[in-house]
Structures are given as C-alpha cells and as structure tokens.
C-alpha positions as CSV (number, residue, x, y, z in Angstrom):
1,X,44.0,-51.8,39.8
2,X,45.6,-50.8,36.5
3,X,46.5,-46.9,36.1
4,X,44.1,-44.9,33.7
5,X,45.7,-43.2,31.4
6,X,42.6,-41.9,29.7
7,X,42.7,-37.5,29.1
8,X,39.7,-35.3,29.9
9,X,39.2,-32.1,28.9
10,X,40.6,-29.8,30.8
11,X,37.9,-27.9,33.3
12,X,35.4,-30.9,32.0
13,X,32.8,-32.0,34.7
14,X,33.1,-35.5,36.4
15,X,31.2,-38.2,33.9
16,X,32.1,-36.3,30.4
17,X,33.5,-38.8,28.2
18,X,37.6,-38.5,27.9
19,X,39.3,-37.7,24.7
20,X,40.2,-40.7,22.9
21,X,43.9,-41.9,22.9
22,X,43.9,-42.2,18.6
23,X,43.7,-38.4,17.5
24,X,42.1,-40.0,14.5
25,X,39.3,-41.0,16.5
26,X,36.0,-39.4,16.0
27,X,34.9,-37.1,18.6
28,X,31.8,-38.0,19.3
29,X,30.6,-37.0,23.0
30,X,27.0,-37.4,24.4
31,X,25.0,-34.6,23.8
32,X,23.9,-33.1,27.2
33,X,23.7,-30.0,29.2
34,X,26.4,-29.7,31.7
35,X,26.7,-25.6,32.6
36,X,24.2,-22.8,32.2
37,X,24.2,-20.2,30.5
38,X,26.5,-17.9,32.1
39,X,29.5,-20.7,32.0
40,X,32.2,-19.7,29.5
41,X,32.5,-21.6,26.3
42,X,34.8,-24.9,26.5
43,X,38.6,-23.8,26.0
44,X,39.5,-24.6,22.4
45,X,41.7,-27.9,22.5
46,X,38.3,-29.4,23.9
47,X,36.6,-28.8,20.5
48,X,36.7,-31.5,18.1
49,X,38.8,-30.8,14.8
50,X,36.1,-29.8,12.2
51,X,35.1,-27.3,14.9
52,X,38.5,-26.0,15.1
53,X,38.8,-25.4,11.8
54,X,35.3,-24.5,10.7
55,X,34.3,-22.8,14.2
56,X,30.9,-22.6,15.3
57,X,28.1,-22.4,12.8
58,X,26.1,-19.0,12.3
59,X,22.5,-18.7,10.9
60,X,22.5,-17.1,7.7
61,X,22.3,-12.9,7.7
62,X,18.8,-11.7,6.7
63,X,20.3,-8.7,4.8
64,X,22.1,-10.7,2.6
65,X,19.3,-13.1,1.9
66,X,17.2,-9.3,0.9
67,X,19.9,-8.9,-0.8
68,X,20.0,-12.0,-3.0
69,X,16.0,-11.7,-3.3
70,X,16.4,-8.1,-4.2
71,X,19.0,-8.8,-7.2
72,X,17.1,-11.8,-8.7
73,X,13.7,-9.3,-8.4
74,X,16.3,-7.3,-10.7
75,X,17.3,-9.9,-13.0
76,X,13.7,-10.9,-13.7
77,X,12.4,-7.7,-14.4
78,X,15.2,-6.9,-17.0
79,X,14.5,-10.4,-18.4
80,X,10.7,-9.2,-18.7
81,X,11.4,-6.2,-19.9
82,X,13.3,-7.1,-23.0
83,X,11.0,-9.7,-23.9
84,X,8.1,-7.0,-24.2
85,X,10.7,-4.8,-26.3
86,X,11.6,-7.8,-28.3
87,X,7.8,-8.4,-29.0
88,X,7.4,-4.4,-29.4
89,X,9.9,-4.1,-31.9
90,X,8.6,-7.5,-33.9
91,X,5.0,-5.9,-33.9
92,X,6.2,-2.8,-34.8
93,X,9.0,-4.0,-37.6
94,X,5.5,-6.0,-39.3
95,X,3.5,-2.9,-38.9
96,X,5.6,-0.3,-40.9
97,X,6.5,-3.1,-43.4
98,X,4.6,-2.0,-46.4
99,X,2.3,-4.9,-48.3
100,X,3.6,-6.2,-52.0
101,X,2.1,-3.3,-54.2
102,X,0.5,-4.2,-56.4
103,X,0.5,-2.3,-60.4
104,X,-1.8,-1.3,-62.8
105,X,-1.9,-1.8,-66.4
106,X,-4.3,0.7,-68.2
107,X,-5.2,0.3,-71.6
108,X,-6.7,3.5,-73.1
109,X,-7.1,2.7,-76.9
110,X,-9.3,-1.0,-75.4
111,X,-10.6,0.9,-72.5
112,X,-9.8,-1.4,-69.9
113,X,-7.7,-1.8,-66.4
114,X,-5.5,-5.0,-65.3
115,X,-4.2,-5.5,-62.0
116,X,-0.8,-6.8,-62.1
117,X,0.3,-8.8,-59.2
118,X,3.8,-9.3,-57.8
119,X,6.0,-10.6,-60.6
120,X,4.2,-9.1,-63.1
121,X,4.6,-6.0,-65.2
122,X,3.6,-3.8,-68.4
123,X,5.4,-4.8,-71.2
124,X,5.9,-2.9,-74.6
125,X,3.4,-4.7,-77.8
126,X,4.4,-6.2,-81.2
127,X,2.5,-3.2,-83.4
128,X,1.9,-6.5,-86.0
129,X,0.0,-8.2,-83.6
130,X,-2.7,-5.9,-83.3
131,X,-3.1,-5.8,-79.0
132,X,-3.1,-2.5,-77.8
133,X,-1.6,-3.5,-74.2
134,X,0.4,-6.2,-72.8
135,X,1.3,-7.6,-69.4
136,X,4.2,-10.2,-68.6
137,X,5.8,-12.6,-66.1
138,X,8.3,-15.1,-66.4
139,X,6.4,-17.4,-68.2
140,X,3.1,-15.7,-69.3
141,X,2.0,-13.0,-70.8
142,X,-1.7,-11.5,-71.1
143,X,-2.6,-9.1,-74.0
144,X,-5.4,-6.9,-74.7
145,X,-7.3,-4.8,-77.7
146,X,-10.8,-4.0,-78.8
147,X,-12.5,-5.7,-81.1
148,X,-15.9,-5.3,-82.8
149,X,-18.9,-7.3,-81.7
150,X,-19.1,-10.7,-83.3
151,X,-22.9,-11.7,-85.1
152,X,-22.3,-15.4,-84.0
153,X,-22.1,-14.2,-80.6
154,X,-19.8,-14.6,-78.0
155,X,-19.2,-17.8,-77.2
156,X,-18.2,-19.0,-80.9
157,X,-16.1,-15.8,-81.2
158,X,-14.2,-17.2,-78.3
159,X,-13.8,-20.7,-79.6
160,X,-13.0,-19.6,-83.1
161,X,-10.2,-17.1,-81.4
162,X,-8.5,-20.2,-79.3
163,X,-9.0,-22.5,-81.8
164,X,-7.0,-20.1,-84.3
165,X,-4.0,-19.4,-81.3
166,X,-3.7,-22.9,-80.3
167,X,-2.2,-24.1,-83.9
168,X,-0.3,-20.6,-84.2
169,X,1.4,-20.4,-80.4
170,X,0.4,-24.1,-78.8
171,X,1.3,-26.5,-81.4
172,X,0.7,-29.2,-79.0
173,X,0.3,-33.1,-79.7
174,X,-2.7,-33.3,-77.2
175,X,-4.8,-30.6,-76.9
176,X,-8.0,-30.5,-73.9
177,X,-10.4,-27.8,-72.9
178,X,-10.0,-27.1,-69.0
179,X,-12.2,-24.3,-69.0
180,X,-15.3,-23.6,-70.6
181,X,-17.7,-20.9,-69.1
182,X,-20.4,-17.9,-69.7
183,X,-19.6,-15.0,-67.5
184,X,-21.4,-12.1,-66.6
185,X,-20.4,-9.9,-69.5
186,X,-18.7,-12.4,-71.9
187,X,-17.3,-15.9,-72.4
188,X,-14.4,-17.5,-71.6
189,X,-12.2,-20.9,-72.5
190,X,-8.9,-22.3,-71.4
191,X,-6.8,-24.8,-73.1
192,X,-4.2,-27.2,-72.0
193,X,-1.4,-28.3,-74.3
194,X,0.7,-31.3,-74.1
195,X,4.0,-32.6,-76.0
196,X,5.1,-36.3,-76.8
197,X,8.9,-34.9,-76.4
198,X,10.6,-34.3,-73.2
199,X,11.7,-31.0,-74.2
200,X,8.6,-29.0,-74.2
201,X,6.2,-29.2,-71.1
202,X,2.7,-28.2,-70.9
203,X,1.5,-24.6,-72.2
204,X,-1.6,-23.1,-70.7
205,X,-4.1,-20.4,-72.8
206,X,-7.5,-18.8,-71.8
207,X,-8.9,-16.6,-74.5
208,X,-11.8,-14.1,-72.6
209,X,-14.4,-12.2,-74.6
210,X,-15.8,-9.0,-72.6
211,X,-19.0,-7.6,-74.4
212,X,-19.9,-4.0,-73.3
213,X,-21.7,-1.5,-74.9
214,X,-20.4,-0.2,-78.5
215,X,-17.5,-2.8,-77.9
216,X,-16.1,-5.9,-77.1
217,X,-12.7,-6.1,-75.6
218,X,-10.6,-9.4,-76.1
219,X,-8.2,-10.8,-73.7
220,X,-5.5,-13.3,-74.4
221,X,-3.0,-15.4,-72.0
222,X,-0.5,-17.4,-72.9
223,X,1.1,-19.6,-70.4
224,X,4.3,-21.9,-71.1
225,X,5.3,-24.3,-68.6
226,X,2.7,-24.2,-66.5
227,X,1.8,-25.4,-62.8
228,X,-1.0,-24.7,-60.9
229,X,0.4,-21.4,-59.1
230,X,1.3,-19.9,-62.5
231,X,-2.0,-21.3,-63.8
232,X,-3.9,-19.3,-60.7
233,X,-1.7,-16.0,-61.2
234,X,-2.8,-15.6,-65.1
235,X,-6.3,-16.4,-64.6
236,X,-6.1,-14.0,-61.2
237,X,-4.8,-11.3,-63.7
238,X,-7.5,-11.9,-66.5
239,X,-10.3,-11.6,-64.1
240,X,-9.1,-8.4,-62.8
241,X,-10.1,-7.0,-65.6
242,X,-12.2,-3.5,-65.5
C-alpha cells in the first residue's frame, strides 16, 4: 500500500476533498453542508485564493443604493428644470421682440396714405416732375400727385399715362401688359420690359388711377430689375393706398 501524501485542511471532516498537490490547481470542492451553524468559519489557509484575496462577498448596502437613487432623482430634476427655463426664456425672448414696424408715407397736397413696408422709405421729390410724394427701395420707387379727372375716363387715362412712361423710363425692346384691371375706385395696368442686351434686365411699372370725389389721385411705380418678391412688394405698397 503506497503512502498518501495528499493534505487536508486542517480541522476538515473525514470525506472533504484534500488540497491539490499543484497550488495552481483550481480549488474546486463539492458543495455540501458539513457543520451547523454555530461551527466557526474554516481557518483561512483552507480558503481558496480568490477568497483570500477578495474575502467573502457582501450584499450590496441599501443606503447607498437610496443614495445613488436619491442623486440621479437630483440630476434629473435639474436636467428638467433647465429645459423649462430654456423653453421660458425662448418664449419669452419671441414675446418682447417687437414685429418689423412698419412706416407711413402721407401725402397732404394729393391727400393720400402709403404703407411702407420693411425696406422701404420716404424719399425727397424732383419739384420738375410734378409728384407731390415719393417712396423708395433698392430698386423701385412709387410716386404720387393729384390730378384732375380725365373726360375719356379712367381706364384710357391710365393707358395713355403708361404708354407715355414706358418710352420715357422703360425703353425696352419688348414691351407686354401683365396687368390689366378695373378696381373699385379706379383702374390700373402693369407693364413688363425686356432688353435684347445682357446688361439691362427686366423693368417692372404699374400706373394706378384712383377716382374720388373732386379728384383723382395718380400713382406711379417703377421697378428695375425685377423678380417676383420685388414685383409683390411694389404692388403691396400701391394697394395700400388710402
């Protein structure tokens, strides 16, 4: 019978597996009650090496789980709370921001009001050219003056009138009628102006005829280059006419 040199634990019951010969060796022993409760822990060179060093596991402490619960509660509120300032302040920024104001051109002498929209302003009149008020943008300008009422009526008076500024301001090579309308006091036309050259690009102009009583009030715009948004901004401030 050959000597056993295998080591138990020390104070290890009969049939508990002995500790390996190779220190590498896992320690892997069966898992079975061998003592009660009252039997003091195993002395430590029985414990297996990540035991040792690690010792016993513990189950986490329920304060510090509050605890971690409590300061993410935290974090998210503050997070909440600064969005609703953020959208606050947005709200509030758009609310005191004051809308584009708008001016006013009044014309005494032709008895009329213009409303001039952003971009546009009052400008000073030619005393030759016989307008009483004028209004200007980048590219267009819009005058104004009283005129007496015309016998052929309103709608020739108007054709005659941009007929007579298309040769003086247009001078285009193709000439077409855009607009040619009755309105509820008067008469109005537009004319679009086109050039062969590459220099000059189209030039807009609406002549508008407003017949009241005792007088007639006559509105001119001149428009040069134009696009569709400058097109929409004169017309916008010739039918705001009062």
């Amino acid at each position: 019978m050959e000597d056993d040199h295998r080591v138990w634990p020390p104070g290890s019951p009969r049939g508990t597996p002995p500790l390996p010969d190779d220190p590498d060796e896992p320690w892997n022993p069966p898992l079975r009650r061998t003592a009660g409760r009252d039997v003091e822990p195993p002395p430590w060179e029985s414990l297996p090496p990540s035991a040792r060093y690690y010792g016993r596991p513990t189950t986490p402490s329920p304060v510090r789980r509050w605890r971690w619960r409590r300061r993410a509660g935290a974090v998210l509120a503050l997070l909440v709370a600064a969005g609703l300032v953020g959208a606050l302040v947005v709200v509030a920024f758009r609310m005191a921001t004051p809308p584009p104001v708008q001016g006013r051109l009044v014309d005494a002498v032709a008895q009329v009001t213009l409303t001039l929209p952003q971009g546009w302003q009052e400008g000073v009149v030619a005393p030759v050219t016989g307008f009483t008020s004028v209004a200007r943008s980048e590219r267009g300008v819009v005058m104004a003056r009283a005129v007496p009422h015309s016998p052929q009526g309103a709608r020739t008076m108007v054709a005659d009138t941009a007929q007579l500024y298309s040769r003086l301001l247009l001078k285009g090579d193709k000439v077409d009628i855009v607009d040619d309308r009755a309105l509820p006091q008067g008469y109005t036309r537009a004319l679009r102006a086109e050039y062969r050259d590459v220099v000059n690009r189209p030039a807009y102009l609406r002549v508008t005829l407003l017949t009241r009583p005792g007088r007639s009030v006559l509105l001119v715009g001149l428009l040069q280059p134009a696009d569709t948004a400058s097109i929409e901004a004169l017309d916008t401030v010739m039918a705001s006419v009062r």
